[in-house]
Phi, psi and omega in degrees: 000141193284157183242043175293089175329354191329303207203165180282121196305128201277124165288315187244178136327162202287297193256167200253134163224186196256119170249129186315145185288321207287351194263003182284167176212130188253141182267351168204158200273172190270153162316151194282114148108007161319326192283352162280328197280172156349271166333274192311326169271340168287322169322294184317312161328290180323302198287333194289329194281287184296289175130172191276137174257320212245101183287166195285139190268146180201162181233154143342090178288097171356290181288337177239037173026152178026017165272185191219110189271140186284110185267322205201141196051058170281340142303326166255005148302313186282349183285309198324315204279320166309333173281350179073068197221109191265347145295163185189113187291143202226140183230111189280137182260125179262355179224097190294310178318316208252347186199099153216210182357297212280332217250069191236161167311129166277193193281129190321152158296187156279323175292323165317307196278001173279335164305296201302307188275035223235274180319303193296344164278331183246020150268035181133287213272136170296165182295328160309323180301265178319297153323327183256355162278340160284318187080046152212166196303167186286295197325328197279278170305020063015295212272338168275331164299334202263329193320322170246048170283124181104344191267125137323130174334293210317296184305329159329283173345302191310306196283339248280271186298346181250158222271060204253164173226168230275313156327306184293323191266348157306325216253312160319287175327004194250342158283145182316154136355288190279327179273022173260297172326287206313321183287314181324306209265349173291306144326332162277318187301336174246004167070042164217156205231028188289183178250351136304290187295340160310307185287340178305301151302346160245045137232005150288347217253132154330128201278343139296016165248024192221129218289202214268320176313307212242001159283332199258328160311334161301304186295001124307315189275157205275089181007275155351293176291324167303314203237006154292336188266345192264264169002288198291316189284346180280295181312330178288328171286345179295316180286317175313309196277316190288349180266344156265346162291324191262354173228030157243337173334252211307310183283327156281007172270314191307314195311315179268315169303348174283320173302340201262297173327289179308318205295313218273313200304307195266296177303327182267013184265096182291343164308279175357283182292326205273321164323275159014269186312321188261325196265331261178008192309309182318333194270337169281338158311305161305300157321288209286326139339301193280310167298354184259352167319115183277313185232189179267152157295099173333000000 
């Protein structure tokens, strides 16, 4: 690979391409009774129905010219082979050093899966389908076709990738454009995304920042009142943060340190993961377990 200084070197490829199943190689084995599980049959469900959305991250195999080691989705390599599916959209990582273990796709958003059931509806597949490849109701999948009716581009964008929930955008829909924007960047700023602080904030918003049905039900309510429901919902977000402060504090500081160690000493070390991978896959397994803890258990 050339070491031309032109510009900053890209960790992955551009583009998504499709690779023979047979050159992927998953570097550690599935769990015991993964092939059993939940999980592992809604997949299977997905890709046969949908087809795969999210591609498999794979890196360049050192040892074997033109094979590939699987970095992220080894449950849907493996569904692909149980379905006899000799392809696999694949996202080539070009710096295996800047993405590995630790470093994985995250999970969709709503909004992402409302794009995907989006596409999928209109390659074809029915709300029938699509419920039982999700393992949810048709009303539930209805209801997903609908999520940004009423949302402004602008505010999509804001949300596009963040861990916002389909509640929230209920709420959102009750506001102008422009206060839709203000909460969305209101909400990246603190970086939370319930749908009690939406209501929290639309009931902050003025009645020209809200569309006309929920302006005239506001321009009922009574100051007093108004800013009596805003107080509970701020003290219920108040009480919320302090019940996670106090019982996540001493155990999620440790916690991201071991994660911050396992993560930068070991998983982001490509010598390493690749020792690992070969002599040790089980201890790798486990590492990349422990790096992927987001909190402790409640």
């Amino acid at each position: 690979m050339s070491n031309k200084s032109a510009g900053p070197r890209l960790a992955f490829e551009k583009n998504c391409i499709d690779v023979d199943v047979s050159l992927l190689a998953a570097t550690v084995s599935l769990p015991a009774g993964a092939r059993t599980s939940v999980k592992y049959r809604q997949i299977l469900k997905s890709i046969e129905t949908i087809g795969i959305v999210e591609p498999i991250i794979v890196t360049l195999d050192q040892d074997q010219p033109g094979r590939f080691l699987v970095l992220d989705g080894q449950m849907r390599l493996e569904a692909l082979k149980d379905l006899g599916v000799g392809k696999a959209l694949c996202l080539i990582s070009t710096d295996d050093e800047g993405y590995t273990y630790n470093k994985r796709v995250n999970g969709l958003s709503v909004i992402q899966a409302h794009k995907m059931i989006l596409r999928a509806a209109e390659g074809g597949v029915s709300v029938a389908q699509l419920a039982d490849a999700l393992d949810l109701s048709a009303n539930t999948i209805r209801a997903k076709f609908k999520l940004l009716d009423g949302i402004c581009p602008e505010a999509v964008v804001l949300l596009a990738e963040k861990p916002a929930t389909s509640g929230m955008f209920k709420v959102l829909r009750q506001m102008k454009p422009l206060r839709q924007v203000d909460v969305a960047q209101t909400m990246v700023n603190l970086n939370t995304y319930s749908t009690r602080l939406a209501v929290a904030l639309l009931r902050n918003s003025s009645p020209d920042q809200l569309i006309p049905e929920v302006a005239q039900r506001s321009s009922d309510v009574t100051p007093n009142e108004a800013l009596k429901r805003l107080e509970q919902e701020l003290a219920a977000l108040q009480a919320d943060t302090e019940t996670l402060q106090e019982g996540f504090g001493p155990a999620s500081l440790q916690l991201e340190i071991i994660k911050t160690h396992v993560g930068t000493a070991l998983l982001n070390n490509a010598a390493i993961v690749r020792w690992l991978a070969k002599r040790r896959p089980d201890h790798l397994q486990q590492l990349q377990k422990l790096s992927e803890i987001k909190q402790l258990p409640g």
